[in-house]
N, C-alpha and C positions, 0 to 999 in steps of 0.2 A: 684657587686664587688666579690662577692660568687664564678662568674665563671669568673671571670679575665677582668671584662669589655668588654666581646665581644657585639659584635651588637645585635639590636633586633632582626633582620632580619637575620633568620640565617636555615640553610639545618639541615633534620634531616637525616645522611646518616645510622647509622645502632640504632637497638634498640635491646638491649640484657636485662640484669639487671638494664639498665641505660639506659636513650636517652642520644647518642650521638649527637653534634651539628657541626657544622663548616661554619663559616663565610666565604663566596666566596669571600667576597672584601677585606680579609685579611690572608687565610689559618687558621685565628686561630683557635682552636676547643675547647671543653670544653665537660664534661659528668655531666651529670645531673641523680641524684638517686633519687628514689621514695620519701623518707623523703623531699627532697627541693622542688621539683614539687610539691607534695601536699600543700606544706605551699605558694608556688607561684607560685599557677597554670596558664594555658595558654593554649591557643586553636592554630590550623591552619590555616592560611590564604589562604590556597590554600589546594586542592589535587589532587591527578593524573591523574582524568579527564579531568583536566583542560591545562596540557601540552601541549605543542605549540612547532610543528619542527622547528628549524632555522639550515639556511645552513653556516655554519664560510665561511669567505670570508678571513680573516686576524688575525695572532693572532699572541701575541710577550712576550715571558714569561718574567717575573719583576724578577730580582737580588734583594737577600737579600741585601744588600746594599739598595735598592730603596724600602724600606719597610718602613712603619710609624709604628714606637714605641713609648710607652710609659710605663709610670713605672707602674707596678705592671698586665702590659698584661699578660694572662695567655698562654698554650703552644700555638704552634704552628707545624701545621701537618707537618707530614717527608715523607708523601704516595702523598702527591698533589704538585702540583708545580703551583703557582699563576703568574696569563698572562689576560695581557691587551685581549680584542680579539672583532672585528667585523662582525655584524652577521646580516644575513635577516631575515625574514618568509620563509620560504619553499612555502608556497602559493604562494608569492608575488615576489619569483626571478626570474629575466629577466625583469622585471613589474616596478621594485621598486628599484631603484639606494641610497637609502637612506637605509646607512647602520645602525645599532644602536650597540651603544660602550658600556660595561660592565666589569667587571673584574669578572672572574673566576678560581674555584682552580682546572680546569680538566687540565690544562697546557700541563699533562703527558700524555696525551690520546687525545687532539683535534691536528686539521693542515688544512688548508683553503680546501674547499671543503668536509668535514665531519658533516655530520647530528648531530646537538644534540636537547635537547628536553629541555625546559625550560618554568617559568610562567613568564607571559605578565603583570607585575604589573603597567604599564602606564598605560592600558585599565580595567584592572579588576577591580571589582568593589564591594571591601572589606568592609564587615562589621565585624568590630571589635574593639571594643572603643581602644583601647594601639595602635592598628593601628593609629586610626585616631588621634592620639596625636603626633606623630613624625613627624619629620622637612621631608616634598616633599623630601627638596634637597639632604637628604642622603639616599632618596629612588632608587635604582635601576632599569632603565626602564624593565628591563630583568635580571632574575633569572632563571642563565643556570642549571641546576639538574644531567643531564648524556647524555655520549656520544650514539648515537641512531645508532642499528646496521641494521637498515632497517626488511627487511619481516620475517615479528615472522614468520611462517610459515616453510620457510625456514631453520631456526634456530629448530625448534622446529624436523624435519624431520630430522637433519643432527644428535641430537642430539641422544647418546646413551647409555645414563645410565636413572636410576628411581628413585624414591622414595617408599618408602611401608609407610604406616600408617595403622593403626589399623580399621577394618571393622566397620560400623554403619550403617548398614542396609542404608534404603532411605537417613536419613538424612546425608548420608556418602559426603563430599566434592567431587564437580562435577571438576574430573581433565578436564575437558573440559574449565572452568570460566575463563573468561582472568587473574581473580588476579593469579589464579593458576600457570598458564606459567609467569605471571610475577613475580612472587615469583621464579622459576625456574632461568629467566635472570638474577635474583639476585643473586641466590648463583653461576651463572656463570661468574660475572664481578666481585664478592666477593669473593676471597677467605679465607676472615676474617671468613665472613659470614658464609661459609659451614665445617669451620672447626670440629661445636658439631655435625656436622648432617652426619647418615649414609648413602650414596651414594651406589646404585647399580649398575652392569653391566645389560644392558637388552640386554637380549640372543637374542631379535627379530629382534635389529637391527644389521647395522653396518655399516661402513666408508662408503658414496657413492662413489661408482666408474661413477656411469654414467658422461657421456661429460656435461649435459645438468644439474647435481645435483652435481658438484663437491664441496668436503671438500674443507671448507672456515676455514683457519687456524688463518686468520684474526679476525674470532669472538670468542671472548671469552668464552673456554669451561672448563670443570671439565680432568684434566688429567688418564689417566688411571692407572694410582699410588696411586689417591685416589678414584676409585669406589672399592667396596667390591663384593667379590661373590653374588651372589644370593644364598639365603637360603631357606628352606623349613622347616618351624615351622610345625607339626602337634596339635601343643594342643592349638594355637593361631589363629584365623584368623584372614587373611591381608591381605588387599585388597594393588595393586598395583597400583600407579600413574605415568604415565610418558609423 
């Protein structure tokens, strides 16, 4: 009741002072601060290795009007827009005419034929007691998470600004780690997200002009309005990630 009766089952999309949460099958969100978590703690059911591509085939955003309320629901997100939507495996299109139907609050960002990344909660195979206590039927076969912008690689080369952090010798973070670039794709589909963090230009790169490497204005980048100069501390060392 604390957080407005949202679901159990619910997306942790950013984590600052607070987990924040939001329920796909209803937009609503809720924040959660360390004093409540603690007194009613709670594990994950999933993490991100476990993502699974599906290709949208169909998807048809819901009218508030067509929302179930009730009294004392707590807010409801103004950044998502919640939509029916049908989806394959990625593996299994062309293969697999059976589509599987979800509700999600990417509404503002998916359109049939767009990659997203979500868990497989029909097949997976969850240990969690609070889990195994909930009714099947208000389980979701698929729990979409985010729109999937294809070859990190690509993404990663197009991209041109940095981060600096503080040097630590060996045990210094390997910007090479996948979390590392994935932490990156975040603060580039986030701009909540990278709003406390200082952003570099890196001098090394810049816009591809090649035919065959052309800027994809399509993916979600950091604008040139919010990287900052590079700076040059001498009484500090900092090492650079990008």
């Amino acid at each position: 009741q604390q957080l407005g009766g949202i679901s159990s089952i619910c997306l942790v999309y950013r984590v600052t002072n607070s987990i924040h949460l939001i329920d796909p099958a209803t937009n609503q969100i809720a924040e959660l601060n360390s004093t409540t978590y603690w007194r009613y703690p709670f594990g994950a059911i999933c993490n991100p290795k476990q993502l699974v591509e599906y290709v949208v085939m169909d998807i048809e955003p819901i009218m508030d009007k067509e929302r179930k309320v009730f009294p004392g629901q707590g807010a409801i997100s103004n950044r998502h827009v919640l939509a029916d939507i049908w989806v394959v495996k990625a593996s299994e299109l062309g293969m697999n005419d059976n589509t599987i139907h979800t509700r999600t609050h990417l509404g503002h960002v998916l359109k049939p034929g767009d990659s997203v990344l979500g868990y497989n909660l029909e097949d997976s195979n969850v240990n969690d007691v609070n889990f195994d206590k909930l009714d099947r039927s208000n389980i979701p076969d698929v729990l979409l998470v985010k729109k999937h912008y294809g070859d990190r690689s690509f993404r990663r080369r197009q991209r041109i600004w940095k981060l600096k952090r503080l040097a630590e010798g060996d045990t210094a973070f390997d910007p090479d780690a996948n979390d590392f670039h994935e932490f990156m794709d975040d603060l580039e589909e986030d701009p909540t997200l990278r709003q406390n963090i200082n952003i570099f230009k890196d001098k090394t790169k810049q816009i591809p002009v090649d035919s065959d490497d052309k800027y994809d204005e399509t993916i979600p980048h950091v604008t040139l309005e919010e990287m900052l100069d590079d700076l040059v501390i001498d009484d500090v060392e900092m090492e650079e990630v990008a």
